[in-house]
N, CA, C and O atoms as a Maestro MAE file, in Angstrom:
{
 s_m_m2io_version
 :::
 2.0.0
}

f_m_ct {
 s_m_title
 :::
 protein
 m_atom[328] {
  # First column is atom index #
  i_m_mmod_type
  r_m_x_coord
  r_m_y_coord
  r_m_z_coord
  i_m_residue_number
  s_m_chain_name
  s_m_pdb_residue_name
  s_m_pdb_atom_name
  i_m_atomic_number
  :::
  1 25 0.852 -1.164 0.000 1 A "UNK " " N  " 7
  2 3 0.000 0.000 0.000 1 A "UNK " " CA " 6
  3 2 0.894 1.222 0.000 1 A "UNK " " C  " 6
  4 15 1.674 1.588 0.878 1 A "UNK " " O  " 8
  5 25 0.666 1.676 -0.958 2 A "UNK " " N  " 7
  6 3 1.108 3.148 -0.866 2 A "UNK " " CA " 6
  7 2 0.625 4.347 -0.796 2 A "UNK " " C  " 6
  8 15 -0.316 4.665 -1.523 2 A "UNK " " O  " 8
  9 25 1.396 5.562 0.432 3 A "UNK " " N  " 7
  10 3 0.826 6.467 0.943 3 A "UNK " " CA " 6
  11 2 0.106 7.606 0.279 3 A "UNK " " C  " 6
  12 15 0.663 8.460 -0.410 3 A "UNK " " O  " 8
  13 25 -1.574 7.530 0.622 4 A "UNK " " N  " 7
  14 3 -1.889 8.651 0.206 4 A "UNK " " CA " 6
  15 2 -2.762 7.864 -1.256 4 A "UNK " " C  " 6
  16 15 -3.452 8.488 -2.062 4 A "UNK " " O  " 8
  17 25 -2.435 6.085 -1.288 5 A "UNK " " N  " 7
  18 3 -3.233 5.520 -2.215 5 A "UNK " " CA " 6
  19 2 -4.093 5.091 -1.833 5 A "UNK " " C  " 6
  20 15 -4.480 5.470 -0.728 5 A "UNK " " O  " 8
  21 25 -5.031 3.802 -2.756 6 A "UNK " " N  " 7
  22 3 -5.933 3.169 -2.007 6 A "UNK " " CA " 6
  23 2 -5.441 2.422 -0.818 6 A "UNK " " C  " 6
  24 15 -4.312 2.073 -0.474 6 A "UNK " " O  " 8
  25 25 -6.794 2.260 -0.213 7 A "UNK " " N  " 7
  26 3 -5.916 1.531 1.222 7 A "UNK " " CA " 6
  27 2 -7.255 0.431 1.094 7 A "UNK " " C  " 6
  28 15 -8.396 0.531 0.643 7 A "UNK " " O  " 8
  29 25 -6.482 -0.636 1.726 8 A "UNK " " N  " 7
  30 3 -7.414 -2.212 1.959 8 A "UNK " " CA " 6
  31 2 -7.861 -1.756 3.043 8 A "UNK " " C  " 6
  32 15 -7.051 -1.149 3.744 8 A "UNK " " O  " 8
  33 25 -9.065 -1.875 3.460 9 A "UNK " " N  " 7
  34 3 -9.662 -2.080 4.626 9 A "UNK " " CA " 6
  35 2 -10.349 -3.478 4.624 9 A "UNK " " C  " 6
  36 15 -10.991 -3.765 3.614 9 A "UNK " " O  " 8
  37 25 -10.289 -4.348 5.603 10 A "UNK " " N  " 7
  38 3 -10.968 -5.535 6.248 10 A "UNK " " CA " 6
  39 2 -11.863 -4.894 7.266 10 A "UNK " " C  " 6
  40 15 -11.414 -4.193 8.173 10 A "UNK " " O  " 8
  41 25 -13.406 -5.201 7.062 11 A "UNK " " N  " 7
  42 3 -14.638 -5.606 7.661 11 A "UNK " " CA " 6
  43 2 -14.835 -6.598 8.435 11 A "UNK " " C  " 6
  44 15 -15.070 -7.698 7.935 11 A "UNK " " O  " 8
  45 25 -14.788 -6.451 9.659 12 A "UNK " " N  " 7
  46 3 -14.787 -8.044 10.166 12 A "UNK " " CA " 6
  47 2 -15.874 -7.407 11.618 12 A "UNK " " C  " 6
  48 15 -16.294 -6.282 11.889 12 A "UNK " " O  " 8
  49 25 -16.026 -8.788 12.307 13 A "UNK " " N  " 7
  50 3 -16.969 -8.625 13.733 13 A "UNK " " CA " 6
  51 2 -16.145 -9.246 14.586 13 A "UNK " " C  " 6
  52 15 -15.322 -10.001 14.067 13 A "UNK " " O  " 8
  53 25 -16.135 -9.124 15.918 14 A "UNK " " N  " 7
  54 3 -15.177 -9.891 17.132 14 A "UNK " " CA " 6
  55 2 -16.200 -11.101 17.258 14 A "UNK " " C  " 6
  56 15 -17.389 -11.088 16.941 14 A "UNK " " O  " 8
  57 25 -15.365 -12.290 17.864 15 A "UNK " " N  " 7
  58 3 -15.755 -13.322 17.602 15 A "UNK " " CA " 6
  59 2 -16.156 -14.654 16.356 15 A "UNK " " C  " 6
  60 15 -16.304 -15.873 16.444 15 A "UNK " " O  " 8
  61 25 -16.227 -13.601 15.168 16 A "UNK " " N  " 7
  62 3 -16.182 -13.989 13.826 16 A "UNK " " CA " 6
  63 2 -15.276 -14.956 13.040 16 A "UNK " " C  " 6
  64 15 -14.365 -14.499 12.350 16 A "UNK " " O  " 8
  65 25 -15.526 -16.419 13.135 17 A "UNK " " N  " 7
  66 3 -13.989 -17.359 12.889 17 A "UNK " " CA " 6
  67 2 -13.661 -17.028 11.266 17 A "UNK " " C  " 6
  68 15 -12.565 -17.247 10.750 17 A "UNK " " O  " 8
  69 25 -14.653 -16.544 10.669 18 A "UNK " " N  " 7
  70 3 -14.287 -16.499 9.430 18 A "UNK " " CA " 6
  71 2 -13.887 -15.313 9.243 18 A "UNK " " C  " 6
  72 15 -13.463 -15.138 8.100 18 A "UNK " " O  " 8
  73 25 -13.842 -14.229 10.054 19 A "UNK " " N  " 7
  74 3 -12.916 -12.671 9.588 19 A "UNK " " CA " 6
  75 2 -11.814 -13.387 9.868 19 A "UNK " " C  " 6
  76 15 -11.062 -13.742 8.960 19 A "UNK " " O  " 8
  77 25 -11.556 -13.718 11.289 20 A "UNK " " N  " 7
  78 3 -10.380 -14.527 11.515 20 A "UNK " " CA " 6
  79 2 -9.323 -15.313 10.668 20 A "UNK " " C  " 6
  80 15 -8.151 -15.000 10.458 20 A "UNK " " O  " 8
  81 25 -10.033 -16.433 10.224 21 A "UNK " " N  " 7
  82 3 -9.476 -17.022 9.276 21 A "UNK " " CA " 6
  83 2 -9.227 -15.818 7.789 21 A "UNK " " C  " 6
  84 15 -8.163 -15.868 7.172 21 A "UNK " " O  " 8
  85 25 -9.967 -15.149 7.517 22 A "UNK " " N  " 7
  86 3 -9.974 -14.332 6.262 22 A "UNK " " CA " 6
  87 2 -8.184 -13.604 6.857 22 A "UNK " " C  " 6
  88 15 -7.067 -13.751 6.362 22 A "UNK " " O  " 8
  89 25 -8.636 -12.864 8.037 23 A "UNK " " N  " 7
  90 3 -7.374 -12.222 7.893 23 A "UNK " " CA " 6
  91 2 -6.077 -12.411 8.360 23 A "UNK " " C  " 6
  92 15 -5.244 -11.544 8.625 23 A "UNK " " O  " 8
  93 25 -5.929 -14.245 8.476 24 A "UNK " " N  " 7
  94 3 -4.830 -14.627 8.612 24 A "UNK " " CA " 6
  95 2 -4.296 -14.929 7.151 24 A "UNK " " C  " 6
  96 15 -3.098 -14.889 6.869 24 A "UNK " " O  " 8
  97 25 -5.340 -15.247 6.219 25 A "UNK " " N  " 7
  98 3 -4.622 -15.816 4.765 25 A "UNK " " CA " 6
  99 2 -4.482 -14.367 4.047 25 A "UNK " " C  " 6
  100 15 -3.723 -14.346 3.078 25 A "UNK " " O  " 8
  101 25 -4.992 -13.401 4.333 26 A "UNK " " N  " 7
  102 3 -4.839 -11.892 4.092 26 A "UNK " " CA " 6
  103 2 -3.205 -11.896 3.998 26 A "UNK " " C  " 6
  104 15 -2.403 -11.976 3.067 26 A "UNK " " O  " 8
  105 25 -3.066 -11.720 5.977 27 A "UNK " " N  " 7
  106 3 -1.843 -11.649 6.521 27 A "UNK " " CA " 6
  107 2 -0.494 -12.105 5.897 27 A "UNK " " C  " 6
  108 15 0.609 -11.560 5.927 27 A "UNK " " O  " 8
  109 25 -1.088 -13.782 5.067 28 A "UNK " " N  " 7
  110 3 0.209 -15.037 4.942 28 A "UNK " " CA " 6
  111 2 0.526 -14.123 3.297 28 A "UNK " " C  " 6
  112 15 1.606 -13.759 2.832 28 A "UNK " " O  " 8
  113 25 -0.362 -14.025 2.936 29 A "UNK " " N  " 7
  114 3 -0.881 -12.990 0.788 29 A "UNK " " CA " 6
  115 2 -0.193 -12.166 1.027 29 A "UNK " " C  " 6
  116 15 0.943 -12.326 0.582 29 A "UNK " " O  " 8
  117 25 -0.404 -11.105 1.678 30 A "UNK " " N  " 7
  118 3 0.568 -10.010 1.885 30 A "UNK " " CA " 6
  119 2 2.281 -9.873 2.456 30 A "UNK " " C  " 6
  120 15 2.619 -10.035 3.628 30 A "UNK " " O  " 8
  121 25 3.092 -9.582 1.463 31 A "UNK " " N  " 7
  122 3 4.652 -9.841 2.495 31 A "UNK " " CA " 6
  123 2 4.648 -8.816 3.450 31 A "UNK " " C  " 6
  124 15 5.134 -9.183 4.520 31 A "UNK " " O  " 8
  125 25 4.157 -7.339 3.416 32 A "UNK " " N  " 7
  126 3 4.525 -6.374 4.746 32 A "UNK " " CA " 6
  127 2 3.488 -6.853 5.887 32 A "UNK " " C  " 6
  128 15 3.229 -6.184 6.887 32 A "UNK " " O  " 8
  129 25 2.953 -8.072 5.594 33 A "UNK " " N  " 7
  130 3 1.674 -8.837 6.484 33 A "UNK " " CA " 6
  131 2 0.403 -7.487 7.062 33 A "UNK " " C  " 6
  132 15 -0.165 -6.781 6.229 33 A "UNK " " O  " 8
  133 25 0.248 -7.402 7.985 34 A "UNK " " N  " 7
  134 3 -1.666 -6.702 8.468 34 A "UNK " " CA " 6
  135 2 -1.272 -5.644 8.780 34 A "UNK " " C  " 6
  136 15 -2.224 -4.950 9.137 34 A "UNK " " O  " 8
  137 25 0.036 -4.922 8.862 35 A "UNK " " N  " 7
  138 3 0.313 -3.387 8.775 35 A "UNK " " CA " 6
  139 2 -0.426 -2.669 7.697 35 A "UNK " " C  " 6
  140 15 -1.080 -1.631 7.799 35 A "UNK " " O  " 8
  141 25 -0.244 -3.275 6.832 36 A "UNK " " N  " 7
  142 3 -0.595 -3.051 5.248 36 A "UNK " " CA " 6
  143 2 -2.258 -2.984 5.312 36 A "UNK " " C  " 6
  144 15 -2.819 -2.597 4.288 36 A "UNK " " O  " 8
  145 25 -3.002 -3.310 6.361 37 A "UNK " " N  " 7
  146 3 -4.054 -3.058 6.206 37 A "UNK " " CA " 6
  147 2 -5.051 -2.457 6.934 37 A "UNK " " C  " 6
  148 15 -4.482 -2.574 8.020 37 A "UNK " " O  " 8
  149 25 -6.193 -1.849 7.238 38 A "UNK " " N  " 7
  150 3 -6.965 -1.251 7.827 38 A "UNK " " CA " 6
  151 2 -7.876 -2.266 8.778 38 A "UNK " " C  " 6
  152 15 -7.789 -3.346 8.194 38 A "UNK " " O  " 8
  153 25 -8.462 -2.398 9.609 39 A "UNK " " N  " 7
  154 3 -9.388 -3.370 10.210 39 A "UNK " " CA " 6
  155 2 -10.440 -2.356 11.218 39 A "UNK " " C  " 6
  156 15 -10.402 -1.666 12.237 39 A "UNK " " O  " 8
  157 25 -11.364 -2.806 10.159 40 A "UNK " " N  " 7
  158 3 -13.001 -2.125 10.867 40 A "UNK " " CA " 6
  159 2 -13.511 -2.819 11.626 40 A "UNK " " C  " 6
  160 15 -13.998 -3.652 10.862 40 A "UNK " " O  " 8
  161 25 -13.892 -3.245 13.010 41 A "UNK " " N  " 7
  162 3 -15.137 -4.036 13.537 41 A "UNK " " CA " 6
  163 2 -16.404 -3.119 13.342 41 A "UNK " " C  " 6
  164 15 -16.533 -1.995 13.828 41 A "UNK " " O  " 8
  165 25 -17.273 -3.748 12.592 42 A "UNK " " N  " 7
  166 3 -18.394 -3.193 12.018 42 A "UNK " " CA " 6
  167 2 -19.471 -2.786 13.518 42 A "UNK " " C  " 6
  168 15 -20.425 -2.010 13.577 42 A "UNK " " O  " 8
  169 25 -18.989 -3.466 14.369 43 A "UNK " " N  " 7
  170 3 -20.248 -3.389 15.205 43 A "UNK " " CA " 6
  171 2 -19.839 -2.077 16.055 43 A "UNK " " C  " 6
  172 15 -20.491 -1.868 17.079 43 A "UNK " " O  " 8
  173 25 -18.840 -1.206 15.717 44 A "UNK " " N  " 7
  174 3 -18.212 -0.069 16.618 44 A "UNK " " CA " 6
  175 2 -19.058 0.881 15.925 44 A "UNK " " C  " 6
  176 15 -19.154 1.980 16.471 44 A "UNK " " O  " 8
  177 25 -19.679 0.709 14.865 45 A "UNK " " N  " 7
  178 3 -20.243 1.659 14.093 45 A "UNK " " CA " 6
  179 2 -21.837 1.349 13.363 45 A "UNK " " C  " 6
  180 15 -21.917 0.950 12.201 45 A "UNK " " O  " 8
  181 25 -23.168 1.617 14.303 46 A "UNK " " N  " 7
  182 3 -24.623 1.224 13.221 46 A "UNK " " CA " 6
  183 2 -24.462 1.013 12.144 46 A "UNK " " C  " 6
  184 15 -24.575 -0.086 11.602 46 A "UNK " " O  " 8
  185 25 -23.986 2.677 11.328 47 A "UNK " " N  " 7
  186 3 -23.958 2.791 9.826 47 A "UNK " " CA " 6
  187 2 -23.623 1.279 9.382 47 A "UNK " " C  " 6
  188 15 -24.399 0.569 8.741 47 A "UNK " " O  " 8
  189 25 -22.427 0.927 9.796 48 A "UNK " " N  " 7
  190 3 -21.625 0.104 9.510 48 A "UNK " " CA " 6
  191 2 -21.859 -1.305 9.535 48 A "UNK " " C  " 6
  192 15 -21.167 -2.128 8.934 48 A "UNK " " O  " 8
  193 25 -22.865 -1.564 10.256 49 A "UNK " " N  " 7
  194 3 -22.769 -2.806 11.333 49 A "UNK " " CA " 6
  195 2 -23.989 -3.083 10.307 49 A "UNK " " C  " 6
  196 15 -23.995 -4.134 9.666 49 A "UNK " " O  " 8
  197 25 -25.182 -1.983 10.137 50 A "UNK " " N  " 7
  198 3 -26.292 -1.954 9.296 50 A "UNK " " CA " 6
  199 2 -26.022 -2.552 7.896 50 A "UNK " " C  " 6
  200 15 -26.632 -3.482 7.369 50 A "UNK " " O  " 8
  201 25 -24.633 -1.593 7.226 51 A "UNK " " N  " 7
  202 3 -24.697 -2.221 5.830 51 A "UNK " " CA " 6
  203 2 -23.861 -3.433 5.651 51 A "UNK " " C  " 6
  204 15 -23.605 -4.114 4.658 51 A "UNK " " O  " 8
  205 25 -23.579 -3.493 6.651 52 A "UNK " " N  " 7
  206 3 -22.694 -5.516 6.480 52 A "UNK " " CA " 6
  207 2 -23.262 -6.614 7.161 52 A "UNK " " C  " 6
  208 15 -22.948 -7.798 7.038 52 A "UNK " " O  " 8
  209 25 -24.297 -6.021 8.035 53 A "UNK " " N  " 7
  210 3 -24.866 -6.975 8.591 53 A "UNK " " CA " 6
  211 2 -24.013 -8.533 9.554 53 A "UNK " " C  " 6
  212 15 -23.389 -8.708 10.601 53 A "UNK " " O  " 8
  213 25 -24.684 -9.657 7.959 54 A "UNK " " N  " 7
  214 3 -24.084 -10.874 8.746 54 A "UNK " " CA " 6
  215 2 -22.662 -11.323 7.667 54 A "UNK " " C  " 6
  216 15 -21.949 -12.312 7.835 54 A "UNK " " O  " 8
  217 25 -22.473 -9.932 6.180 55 A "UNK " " N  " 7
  218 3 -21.803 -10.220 5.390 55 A "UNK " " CA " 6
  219 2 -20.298 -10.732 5.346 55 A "UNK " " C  " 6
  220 15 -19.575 -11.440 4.646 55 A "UNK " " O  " 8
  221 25 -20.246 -9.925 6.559 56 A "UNK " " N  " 7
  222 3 -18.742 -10.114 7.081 56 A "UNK " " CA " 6
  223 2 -17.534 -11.298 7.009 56 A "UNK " " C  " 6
  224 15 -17.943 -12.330 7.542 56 A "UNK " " O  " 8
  225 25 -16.480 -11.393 6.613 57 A "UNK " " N  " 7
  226 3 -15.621 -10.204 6.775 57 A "UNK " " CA " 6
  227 2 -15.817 -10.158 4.941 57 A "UNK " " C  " 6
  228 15 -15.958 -11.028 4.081 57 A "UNK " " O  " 8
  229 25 -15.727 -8.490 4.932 58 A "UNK " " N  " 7
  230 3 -15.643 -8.042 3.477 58 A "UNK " " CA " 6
  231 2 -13.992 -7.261 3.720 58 A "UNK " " C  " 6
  232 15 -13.471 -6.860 4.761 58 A "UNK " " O  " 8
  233 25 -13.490 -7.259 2.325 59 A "UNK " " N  " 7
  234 3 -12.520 -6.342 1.731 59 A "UNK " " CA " 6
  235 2 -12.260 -5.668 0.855 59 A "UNK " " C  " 6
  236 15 -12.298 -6.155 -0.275 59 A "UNK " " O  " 8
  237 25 -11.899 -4.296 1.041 60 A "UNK " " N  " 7
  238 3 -12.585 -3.282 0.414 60 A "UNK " " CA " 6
  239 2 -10.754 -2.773 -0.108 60 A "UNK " " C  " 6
  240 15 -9.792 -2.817 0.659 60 A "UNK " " O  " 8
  241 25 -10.711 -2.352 -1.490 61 A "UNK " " N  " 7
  242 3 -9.482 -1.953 -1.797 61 A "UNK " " CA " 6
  243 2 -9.757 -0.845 -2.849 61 A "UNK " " C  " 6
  244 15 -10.067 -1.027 -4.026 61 A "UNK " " O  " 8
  245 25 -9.569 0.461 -2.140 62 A "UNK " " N  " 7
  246 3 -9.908 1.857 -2.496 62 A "UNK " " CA " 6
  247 2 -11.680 1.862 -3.104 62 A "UNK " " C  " 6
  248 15 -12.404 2.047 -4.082 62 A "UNK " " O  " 8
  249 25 -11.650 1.632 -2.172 63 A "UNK " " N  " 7
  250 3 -13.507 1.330 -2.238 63 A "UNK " " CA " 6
  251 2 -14.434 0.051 -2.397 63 A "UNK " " C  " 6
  252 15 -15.363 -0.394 -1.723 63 A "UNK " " O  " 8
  253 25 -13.552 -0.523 -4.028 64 A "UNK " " N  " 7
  254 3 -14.183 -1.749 -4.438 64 A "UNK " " CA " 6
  255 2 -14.267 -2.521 -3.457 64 A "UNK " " C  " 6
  256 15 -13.647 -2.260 -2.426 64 A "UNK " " O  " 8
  257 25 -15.306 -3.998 -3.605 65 A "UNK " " N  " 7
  258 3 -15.219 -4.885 -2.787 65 A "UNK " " CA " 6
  259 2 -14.078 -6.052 -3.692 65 A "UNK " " C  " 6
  260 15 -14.307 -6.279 -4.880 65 A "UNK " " O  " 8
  261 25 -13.311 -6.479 -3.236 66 A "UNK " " N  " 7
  262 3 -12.256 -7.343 -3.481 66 A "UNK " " CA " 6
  263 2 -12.277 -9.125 -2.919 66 A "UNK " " C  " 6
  264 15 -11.784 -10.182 -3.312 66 A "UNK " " O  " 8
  265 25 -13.173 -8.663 -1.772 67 A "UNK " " N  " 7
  266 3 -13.093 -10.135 -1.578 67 A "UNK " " CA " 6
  267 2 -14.555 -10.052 -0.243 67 A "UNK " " C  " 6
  268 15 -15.120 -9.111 0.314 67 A "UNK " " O  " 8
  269 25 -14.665 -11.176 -0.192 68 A "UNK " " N  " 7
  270 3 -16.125 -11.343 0.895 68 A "UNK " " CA " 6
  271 2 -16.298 -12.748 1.389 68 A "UNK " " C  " 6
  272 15 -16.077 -13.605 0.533 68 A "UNK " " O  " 8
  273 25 -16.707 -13.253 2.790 69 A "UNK " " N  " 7
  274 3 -16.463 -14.599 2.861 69 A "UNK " " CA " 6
  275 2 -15.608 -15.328 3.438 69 A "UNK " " C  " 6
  276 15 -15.273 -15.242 4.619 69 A "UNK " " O  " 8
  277 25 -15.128 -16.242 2.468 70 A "UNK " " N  " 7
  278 3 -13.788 -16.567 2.464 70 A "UNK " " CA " 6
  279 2 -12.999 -15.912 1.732 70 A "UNK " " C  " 6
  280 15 -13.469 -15.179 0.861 70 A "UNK " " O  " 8
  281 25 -11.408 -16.041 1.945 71 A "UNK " " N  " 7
  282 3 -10.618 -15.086 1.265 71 A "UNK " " CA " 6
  283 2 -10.009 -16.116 0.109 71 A "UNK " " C  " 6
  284 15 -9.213 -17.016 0.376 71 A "UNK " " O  " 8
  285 25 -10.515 -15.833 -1.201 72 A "UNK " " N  " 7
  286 3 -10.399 -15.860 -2.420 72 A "UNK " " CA " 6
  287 2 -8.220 -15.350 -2.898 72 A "UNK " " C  " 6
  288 15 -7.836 -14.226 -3.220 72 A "UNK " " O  " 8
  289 25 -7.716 -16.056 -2.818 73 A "UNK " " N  " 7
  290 3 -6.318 -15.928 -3.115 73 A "UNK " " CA " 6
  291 2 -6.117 -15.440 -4.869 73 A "UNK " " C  " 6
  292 15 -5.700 -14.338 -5.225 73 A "UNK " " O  " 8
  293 25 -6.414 -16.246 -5.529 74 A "UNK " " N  " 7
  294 3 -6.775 -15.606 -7.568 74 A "UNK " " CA " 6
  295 2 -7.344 -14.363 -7.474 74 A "UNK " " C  " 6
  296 15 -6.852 -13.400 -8.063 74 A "UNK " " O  " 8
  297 25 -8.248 -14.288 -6.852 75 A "UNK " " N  " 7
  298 3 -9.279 -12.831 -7.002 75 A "UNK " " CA " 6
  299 2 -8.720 -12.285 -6.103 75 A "UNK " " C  " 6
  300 15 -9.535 -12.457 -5.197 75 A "UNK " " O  " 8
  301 25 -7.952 -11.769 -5.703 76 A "UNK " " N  " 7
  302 3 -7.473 -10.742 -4.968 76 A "UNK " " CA " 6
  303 2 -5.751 -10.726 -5.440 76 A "UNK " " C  " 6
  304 15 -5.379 -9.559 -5.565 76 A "UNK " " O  " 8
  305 25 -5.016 -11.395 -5.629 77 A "UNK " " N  " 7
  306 3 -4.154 -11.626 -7.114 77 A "UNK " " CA " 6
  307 2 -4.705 -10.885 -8.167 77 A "UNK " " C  " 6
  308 15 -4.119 -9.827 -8.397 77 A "UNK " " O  " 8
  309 25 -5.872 -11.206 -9.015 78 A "UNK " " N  " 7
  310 3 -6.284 -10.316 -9.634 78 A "UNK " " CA " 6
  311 2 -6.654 -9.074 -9.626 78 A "UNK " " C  " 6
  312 15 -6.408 -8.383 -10.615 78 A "UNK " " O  " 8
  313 25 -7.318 -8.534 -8.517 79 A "UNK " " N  " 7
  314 3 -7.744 -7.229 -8.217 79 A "UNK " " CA " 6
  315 2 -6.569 -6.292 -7.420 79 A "UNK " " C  " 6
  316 15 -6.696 -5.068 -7.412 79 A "UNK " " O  " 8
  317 25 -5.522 -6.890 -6.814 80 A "UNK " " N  " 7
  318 3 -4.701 -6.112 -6.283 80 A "UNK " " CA " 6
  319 2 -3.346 -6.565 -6.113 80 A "UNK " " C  " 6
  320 15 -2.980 -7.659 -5.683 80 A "UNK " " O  " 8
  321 25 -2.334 -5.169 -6.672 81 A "UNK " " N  " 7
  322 3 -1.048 -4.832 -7.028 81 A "UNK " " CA " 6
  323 2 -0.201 -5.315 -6.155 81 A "UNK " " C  " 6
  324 15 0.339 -4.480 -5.430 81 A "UNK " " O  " 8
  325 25 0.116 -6.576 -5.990 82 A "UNK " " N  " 7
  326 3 1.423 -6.731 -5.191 82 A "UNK " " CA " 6
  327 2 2.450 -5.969 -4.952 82 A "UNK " " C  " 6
  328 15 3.375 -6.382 -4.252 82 A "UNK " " O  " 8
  :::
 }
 m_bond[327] {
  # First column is bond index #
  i_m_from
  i_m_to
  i_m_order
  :::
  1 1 2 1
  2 2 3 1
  3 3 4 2
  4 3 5 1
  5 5 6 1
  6 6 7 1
  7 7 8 2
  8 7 9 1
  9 9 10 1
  10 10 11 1
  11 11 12 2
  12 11 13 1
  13 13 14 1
  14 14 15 1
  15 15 16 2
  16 15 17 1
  17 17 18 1
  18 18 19 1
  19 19 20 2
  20 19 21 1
  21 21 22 1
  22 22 23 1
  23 23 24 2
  24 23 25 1
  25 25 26 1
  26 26 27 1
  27 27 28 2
  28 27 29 1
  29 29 30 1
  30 30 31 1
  31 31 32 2
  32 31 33 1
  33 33 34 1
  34 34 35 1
  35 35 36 2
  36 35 37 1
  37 37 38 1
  38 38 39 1
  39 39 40 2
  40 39 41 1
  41 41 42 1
  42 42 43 1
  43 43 44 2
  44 43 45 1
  45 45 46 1
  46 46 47 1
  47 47 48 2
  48 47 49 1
  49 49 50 1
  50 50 51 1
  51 51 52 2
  52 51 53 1
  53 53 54 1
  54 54 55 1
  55 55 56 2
  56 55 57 1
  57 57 58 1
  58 58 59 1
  59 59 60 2
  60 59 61 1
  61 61 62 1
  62 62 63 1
  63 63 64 2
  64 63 65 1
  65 65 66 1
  66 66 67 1
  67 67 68 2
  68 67 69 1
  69 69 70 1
  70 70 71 1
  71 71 72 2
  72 71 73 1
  73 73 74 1
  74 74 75 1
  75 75 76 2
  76 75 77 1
  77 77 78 1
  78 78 79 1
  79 79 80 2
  80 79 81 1
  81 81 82 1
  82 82 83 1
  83 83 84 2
  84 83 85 1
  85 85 86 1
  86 86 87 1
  87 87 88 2
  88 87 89 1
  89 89 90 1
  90 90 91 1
  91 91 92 2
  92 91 93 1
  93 93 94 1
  94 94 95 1
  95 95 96 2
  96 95 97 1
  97 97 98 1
  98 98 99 1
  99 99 100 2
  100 99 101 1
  101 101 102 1
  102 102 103 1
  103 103 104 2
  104 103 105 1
  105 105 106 1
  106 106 107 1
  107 107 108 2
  108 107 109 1
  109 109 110 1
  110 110 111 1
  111 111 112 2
  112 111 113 1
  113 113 114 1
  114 114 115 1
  115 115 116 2
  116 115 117 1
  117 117 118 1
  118 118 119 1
  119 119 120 2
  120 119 121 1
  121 121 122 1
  122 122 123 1
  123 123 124 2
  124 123 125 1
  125 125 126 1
  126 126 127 1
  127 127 128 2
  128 127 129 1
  129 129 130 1
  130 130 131 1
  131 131 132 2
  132 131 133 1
  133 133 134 1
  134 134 135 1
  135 135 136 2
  136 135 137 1
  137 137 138 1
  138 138 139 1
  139 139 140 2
  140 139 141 1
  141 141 142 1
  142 142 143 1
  143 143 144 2
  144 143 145 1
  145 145 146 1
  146 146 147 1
  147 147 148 2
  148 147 149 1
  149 149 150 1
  150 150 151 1
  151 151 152 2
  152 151 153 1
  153 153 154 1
  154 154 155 1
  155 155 156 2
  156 155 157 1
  157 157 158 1
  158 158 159 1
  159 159 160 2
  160 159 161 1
  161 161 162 1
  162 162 163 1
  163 163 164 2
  164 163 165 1
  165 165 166 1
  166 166 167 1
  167 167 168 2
  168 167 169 1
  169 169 170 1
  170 170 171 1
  171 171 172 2
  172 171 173 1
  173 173 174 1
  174 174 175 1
  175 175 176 2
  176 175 177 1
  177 177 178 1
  178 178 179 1
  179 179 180 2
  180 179 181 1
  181 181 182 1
  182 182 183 1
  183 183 184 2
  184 183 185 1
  185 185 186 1
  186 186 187 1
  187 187 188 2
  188 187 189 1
  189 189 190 1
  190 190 191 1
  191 191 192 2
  192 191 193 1
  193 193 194 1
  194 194 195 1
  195 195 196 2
  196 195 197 1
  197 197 198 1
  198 198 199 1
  199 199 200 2
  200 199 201 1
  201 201 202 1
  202 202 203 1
  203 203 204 2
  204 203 205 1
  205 205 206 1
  206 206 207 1
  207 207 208 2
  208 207 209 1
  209 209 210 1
  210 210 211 1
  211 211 212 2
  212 211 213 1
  213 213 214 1
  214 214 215 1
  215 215 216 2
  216 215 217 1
  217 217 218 1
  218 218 219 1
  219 219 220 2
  220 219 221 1
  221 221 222 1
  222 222 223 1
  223 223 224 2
  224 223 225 1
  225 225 226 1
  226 226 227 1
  227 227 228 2
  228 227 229 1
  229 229 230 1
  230 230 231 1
  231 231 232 2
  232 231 233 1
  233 233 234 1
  234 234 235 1
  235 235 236 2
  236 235 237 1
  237 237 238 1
  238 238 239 1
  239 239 240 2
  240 239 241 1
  241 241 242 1
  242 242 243 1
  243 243 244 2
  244 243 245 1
  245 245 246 1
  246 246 247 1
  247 247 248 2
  248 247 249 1
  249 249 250 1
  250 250 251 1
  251 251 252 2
  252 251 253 1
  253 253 254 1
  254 254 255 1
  255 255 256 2
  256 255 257 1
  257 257 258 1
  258 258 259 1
  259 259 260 2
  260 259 261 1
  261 261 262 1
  262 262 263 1
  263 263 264 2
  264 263 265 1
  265 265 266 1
  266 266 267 1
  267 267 268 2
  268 267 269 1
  269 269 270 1
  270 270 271 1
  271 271 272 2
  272 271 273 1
  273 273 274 1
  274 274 275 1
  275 275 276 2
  276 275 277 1
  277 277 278 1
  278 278 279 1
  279 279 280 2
  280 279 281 1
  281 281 282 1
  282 282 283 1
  283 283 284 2
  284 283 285 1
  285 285 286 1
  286 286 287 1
  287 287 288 2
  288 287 289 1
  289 289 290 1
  290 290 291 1
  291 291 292 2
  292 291 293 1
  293 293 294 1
  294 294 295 1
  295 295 296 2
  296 295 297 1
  297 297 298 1
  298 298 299 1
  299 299 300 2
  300 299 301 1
  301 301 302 1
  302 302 303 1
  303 303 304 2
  304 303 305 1
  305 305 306 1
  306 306 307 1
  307 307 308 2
  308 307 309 1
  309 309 310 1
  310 310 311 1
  311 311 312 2
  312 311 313 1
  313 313 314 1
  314 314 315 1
  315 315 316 2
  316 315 317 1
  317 317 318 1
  318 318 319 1
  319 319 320 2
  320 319 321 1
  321 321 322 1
  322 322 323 1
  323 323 324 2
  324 323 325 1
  325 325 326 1
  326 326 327 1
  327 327 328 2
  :::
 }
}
């Protein structure tokens, strides 16, 4: 990520095994590992908590959604610049 570019943000909820798991294979994908990324708990925020509901964990890279679920390794290869 570079400064002042898009930035990844991860969507996730506490307790959530699958943000969890999402943002350890995030973590292993990325070489500067979870520095490199933003982390929202949706439930710190209605707005937030409202539009993701039970979607969680989503990843968002300069807006787009990039990944949702499980974390998709090709599609996020594809959508974002190593």
């Amino acid at each position: 990520m570079t400064p002042g570019g898009p930035t990844l943000v991860l969507y996730v909820r506490e307790g959530c095994h699958l943000c969890d798991s999402f943002a350890i294979e995030l973590g292993l994908e990325l070489v500067g590992g979870m520095e490199r990324i933003r982390i929202v708990d949706v439930d710190r925020d209605a707005e937030l908590a409202t539009r993701y509901g039970l979607r969680v964990p989503v990843l968002e890279y300069g807006g787009v959604v990039v990944g949702e679920g499980r974390f998709d390794r090709d599609r996020f290869r594809a959508l974002y610049p190593l």
